[in-house]
N, CA, C and O of each residue as an XYZ file, in Angstrom:
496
protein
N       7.505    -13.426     -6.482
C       6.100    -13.111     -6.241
C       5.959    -11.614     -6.071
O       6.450    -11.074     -5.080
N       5.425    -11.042     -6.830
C       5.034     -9.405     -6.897
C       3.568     -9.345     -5.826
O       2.790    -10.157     -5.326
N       3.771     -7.823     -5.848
C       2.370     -7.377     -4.590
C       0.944     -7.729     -5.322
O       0.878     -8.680     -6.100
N       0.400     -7.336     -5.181
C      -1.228     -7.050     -6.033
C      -1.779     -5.696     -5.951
O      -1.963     -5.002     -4.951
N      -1.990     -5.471     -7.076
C      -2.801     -4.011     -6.976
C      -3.785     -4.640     -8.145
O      -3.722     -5.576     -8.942
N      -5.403     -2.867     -7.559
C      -6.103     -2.846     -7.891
C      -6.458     -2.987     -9.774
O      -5.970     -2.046    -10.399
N      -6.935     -3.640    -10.318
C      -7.025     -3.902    -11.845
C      -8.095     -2.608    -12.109
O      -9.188     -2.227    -11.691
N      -7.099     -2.204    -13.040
C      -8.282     -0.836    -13.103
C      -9.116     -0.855    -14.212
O      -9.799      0.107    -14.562
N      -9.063     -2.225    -14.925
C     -10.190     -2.382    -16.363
C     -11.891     -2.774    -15.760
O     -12.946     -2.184    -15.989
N     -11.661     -3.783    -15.074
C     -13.013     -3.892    -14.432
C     -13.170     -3.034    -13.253
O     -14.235     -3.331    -12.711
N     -12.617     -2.178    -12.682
C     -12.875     -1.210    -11.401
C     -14.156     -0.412    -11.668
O     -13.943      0.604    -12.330
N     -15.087     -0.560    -11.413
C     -15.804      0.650    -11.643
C     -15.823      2.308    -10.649
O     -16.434      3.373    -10.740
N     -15.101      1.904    -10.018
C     -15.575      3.384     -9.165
C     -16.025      3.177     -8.075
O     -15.983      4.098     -7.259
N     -16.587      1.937     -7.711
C     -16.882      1.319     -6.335
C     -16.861     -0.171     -6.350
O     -16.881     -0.856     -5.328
N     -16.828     -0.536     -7.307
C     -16.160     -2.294     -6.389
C     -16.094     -3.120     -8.242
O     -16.643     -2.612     -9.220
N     -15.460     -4.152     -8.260
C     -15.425     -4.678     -9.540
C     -16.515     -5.285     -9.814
O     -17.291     -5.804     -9.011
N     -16.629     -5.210    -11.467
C     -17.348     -5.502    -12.613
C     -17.704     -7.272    -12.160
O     -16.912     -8.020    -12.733
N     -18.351     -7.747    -11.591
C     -18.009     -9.142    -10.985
C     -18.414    -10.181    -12.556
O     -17.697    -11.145    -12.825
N     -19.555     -9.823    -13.407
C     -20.770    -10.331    -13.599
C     -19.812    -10.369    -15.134
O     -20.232    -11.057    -16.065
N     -18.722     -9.698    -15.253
C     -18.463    -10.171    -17.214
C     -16.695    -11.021    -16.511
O     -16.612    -11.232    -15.301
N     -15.942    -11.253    -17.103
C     -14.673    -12.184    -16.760
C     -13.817    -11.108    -17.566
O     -13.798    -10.804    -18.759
N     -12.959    -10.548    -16.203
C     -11.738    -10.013    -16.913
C     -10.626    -10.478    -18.017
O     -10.243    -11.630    -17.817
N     -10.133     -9.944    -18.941
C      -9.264    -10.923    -19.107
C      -7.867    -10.351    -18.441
O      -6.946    -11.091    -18.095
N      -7.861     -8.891    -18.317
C      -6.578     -8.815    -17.832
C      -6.036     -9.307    -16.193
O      -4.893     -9.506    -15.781
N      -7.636     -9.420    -15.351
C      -7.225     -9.925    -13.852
C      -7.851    -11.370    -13.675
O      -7.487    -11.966    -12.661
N      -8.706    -11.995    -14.484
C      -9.028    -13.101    -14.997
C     -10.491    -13.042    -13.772
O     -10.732    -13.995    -13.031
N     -11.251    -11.864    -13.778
C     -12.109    -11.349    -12.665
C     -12.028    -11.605    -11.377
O     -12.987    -11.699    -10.611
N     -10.301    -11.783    -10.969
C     -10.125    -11.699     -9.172
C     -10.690    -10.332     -8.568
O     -11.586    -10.207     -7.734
N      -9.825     -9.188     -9.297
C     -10.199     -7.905     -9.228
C      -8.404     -6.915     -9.016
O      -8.096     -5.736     -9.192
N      -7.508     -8.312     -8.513
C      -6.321     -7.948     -8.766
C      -5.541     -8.214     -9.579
O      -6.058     -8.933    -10.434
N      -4.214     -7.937     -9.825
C      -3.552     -7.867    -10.079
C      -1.799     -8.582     -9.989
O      -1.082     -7.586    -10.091
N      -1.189     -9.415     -9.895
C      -0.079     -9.583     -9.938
C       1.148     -8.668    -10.673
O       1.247     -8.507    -11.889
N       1.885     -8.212     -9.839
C       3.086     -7.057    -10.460
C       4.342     -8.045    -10.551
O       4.603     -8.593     -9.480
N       5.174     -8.376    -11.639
C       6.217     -8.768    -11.630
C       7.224     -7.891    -10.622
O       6.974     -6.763    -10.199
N       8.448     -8.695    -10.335
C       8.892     -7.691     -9.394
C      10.052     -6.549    -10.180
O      10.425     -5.413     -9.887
N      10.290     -7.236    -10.993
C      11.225     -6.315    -12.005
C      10.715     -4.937    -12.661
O      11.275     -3.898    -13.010
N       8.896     -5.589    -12.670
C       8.266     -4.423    -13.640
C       8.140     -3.093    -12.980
O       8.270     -3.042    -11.757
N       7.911     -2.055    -13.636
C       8.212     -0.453    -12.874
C       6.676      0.187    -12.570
O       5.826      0.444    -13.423
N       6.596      0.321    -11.484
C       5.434      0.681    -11.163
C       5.536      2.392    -10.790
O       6.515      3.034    -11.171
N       4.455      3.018    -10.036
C       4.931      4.187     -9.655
C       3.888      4.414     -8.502
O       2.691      4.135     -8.424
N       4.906      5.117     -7.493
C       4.432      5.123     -5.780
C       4.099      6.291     -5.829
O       4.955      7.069     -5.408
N       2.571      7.011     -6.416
C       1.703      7.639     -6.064
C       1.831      8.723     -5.011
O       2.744      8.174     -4.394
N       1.626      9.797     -4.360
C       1.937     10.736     -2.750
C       0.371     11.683     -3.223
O       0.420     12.778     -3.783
N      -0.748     11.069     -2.902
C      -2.123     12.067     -2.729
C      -2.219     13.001     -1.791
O      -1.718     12.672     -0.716
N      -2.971     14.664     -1.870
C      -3.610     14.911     -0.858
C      -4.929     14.452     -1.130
O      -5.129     14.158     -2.309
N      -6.260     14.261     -0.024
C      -7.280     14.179      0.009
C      -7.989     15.349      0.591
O      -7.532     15.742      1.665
N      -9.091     16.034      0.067
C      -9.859     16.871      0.341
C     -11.186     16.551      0.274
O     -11.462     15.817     -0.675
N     -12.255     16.925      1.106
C     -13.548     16.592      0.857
C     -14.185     17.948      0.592
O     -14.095     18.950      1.301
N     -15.021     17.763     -0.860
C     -15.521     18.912     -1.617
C     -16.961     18.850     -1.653
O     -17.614     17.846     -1.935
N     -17.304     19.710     -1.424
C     -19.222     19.865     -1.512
C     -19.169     19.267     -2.758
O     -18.145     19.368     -3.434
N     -20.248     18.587     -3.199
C     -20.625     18.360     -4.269
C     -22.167     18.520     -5.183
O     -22.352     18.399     -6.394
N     -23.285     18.882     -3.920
C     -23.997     19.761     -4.688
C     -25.499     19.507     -3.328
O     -25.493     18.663     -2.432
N     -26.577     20.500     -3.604
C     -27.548     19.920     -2.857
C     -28.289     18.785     -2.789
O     -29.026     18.669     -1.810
N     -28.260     17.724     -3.789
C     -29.308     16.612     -3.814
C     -29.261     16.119     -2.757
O     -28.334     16.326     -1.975
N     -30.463     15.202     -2.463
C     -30.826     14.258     -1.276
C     -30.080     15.019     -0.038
O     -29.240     14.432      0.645
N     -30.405     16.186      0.159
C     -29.876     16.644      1.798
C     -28.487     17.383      1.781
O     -27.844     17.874      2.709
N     -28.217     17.304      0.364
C     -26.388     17.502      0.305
C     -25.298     16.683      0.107
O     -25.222     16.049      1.159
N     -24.278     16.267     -0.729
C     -23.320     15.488     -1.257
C     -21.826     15.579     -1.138
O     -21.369     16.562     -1.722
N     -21.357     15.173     -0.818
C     -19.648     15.182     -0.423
C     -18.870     14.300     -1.267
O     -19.333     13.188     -1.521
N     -17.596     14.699     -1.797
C     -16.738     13.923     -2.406
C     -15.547     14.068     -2.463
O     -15.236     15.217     -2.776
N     -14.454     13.176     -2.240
C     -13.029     12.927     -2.213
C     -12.472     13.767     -3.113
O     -13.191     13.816     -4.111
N     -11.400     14.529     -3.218
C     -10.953     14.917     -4.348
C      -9.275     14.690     -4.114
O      -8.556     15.320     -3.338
N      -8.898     13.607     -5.020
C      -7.295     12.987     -5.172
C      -6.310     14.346     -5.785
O      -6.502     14.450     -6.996
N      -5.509     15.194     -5.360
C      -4.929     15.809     -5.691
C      -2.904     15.094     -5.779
O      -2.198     15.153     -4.773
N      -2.422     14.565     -7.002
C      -0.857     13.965     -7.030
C      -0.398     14.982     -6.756
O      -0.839     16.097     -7.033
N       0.783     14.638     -6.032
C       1.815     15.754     -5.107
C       2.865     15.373     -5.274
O       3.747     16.192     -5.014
N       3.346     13.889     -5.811
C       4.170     13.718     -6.510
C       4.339     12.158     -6.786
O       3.708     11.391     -6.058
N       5.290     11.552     -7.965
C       4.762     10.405     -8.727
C       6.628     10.108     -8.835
O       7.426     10.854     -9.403
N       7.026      8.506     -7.939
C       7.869      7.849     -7.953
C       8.072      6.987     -8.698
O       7.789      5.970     -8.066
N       8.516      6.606    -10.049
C       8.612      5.409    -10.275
C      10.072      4.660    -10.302
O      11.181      4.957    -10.749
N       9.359      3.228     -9.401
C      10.558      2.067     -8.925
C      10.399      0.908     -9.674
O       9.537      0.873    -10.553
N      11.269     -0.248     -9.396
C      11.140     -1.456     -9.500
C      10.134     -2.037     -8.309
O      10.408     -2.111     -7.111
N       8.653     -2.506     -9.092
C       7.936     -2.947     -7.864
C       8.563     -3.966     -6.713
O       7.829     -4.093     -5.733
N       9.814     -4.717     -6.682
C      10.555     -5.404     -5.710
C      10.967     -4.254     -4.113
O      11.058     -4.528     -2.916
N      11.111     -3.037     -4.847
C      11.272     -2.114     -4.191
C       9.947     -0.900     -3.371
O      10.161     -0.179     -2.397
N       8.590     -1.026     -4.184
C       7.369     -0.429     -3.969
C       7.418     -0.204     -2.639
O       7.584      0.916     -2.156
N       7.303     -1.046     -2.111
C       6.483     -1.182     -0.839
C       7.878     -0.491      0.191
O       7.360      0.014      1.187
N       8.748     -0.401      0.214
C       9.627      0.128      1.017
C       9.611      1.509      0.911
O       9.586      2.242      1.899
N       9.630      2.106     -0.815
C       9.397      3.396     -1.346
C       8.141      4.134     -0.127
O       8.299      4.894      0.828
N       6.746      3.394     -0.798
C       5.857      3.559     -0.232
C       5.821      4.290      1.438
O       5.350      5.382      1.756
N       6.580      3.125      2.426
C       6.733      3.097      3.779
C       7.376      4.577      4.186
O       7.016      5.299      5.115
N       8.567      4.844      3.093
C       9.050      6.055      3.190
C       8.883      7.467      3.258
O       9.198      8.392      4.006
N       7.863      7.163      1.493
C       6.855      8.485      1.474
C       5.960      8.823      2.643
O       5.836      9.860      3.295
N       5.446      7.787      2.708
C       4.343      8.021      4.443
C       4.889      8.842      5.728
O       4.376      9.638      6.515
N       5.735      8.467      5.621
C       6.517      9.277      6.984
C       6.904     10.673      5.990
O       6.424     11.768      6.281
N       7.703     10.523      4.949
C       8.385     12.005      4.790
C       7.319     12.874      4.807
O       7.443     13.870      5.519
N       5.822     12.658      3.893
C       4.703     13.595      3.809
C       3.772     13.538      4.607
O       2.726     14.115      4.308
N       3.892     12.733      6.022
C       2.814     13.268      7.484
C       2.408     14.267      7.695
O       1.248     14.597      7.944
N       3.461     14.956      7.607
C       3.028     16.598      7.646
C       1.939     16.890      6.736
O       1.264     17.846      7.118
N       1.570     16.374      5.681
C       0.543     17.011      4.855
C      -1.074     16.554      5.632
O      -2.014     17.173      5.133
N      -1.421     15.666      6.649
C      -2.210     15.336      7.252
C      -2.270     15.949      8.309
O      -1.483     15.865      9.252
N      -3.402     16.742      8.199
C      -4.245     17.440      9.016
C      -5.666     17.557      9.408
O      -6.443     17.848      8.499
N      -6.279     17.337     10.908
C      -7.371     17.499     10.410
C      -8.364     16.006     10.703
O      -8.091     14.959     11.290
N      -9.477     16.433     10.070
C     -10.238     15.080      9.943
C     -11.514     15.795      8.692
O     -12.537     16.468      8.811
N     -10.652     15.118      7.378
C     -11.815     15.385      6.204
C     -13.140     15.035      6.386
O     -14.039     15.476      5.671
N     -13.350     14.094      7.506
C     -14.587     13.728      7.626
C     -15.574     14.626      8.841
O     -16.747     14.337      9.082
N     -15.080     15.351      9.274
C     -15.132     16.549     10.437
C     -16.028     17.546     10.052
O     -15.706     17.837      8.900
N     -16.763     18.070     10.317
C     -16.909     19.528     10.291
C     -15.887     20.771     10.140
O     -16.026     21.758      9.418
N     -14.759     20.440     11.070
C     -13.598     21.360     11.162
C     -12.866     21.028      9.452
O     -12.310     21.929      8.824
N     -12.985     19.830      8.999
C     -12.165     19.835      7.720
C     -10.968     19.440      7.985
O     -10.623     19.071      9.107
N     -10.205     19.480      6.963
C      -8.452     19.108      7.125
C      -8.249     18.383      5.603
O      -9.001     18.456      4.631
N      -7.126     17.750      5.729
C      -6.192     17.260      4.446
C      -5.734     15.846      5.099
O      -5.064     15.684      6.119
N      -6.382     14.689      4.072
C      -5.842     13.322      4.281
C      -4.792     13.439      3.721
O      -4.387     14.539      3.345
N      -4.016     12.135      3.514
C      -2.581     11.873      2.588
C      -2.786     10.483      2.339
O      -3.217      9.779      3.252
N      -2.478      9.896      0.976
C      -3.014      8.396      0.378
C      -1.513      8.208     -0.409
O      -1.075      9.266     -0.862
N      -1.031      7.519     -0.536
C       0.243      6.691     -0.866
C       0.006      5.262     -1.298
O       0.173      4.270     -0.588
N      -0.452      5.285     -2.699
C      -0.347      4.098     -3.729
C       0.495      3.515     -4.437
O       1.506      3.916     -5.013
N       0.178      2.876     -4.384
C       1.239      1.665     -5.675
C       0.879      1.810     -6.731
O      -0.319      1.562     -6.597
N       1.086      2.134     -8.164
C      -0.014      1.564     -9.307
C       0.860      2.039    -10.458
O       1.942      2.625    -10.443
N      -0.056      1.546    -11.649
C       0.691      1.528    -12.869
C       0.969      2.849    -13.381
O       2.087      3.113    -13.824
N       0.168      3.578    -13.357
C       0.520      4.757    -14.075
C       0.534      6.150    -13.162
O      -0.232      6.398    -12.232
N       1.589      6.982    -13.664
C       1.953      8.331    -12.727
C       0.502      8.836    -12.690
O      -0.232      8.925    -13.675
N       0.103      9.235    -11.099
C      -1.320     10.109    -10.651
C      -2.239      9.277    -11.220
O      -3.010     10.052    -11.788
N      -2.736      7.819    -11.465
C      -3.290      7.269    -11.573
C      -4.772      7.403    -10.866
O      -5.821      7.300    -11.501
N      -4.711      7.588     -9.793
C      -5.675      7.940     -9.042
C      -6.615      9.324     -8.810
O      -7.664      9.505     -8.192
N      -5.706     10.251     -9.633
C      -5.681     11.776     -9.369
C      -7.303     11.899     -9.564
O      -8.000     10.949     -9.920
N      -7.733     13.040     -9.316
C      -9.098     13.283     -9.444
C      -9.427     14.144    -10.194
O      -9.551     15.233     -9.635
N      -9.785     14.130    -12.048
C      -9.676     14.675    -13.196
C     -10.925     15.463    -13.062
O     -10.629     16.637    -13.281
N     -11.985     15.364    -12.843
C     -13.194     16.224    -12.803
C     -14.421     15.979    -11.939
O     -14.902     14.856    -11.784
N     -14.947     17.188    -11.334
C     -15.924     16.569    -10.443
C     -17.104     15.800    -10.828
O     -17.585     15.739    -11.959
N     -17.673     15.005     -9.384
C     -18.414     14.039    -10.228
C     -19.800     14.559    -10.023
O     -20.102     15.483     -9.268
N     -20.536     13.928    -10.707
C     -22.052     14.422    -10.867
C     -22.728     13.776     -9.872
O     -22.041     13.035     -9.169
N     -24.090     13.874     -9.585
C     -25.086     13.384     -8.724
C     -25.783     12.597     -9.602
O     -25.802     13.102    -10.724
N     -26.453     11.393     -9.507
C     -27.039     10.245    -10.120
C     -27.885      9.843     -9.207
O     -28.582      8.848     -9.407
């Protein structure tokens, strides 16, 4: 029995596609990982970035990879446990603060920096 991670075909960006039927997660929204198959254990910083004046002013996450493990998912989750402690130090702070600081996010997922944060996002 493998972990579950997030299916990133129906993901939209805030919660899954509920309303069409996945075929790759069969619209649970997860995922099943064989345990043999090779995944890669993710190490984020998090920063919160102005994102522009609308409605009062806008804030947004920005995923920066710091570095990209790949294991046998049988092994993920131990990887995972590891990275957390070795990169504490990169958590500082409270991004959600006034004062600011640097989160740290440690994923599981299919592809190296999967999560990374490629360009800022717009206001809608």
């Amino acid at each position: 029995m493998g972990i579950r991670i997030t299916c990133k075909e129906c993901w939209n960006g805030e919660r899954h596609d509920t309303g069409a039927a996945c075929t790759v997660c069969d619209g649970t929204g997860d995922m099943v990982v064989p345990d043999n198959q090779i995944v890669y254990v993710n190490v984020y910083s998090i920063e919160r970035c102005y994102g522009g004046p609308e409605e009062g002013g806008w804030w947004y996450n920005w995923f920066e990879c710091m570095e990209s493990y790949p294991c046998r998912n049988e092994v993920s989750e131990l990887m995972q446990e590891q990275l957390e402690k070795e990169y504490a130090h990169v958590k500082e702070g409270d991004i959600y603060s006034v004062l600011g600081g640097t989160d740290l996010a440690v994923y599981i997922e299919r592809k190296p920096a999967q999560s990374e944060t490629k360009e800022r996002p717009y206001y809608e």
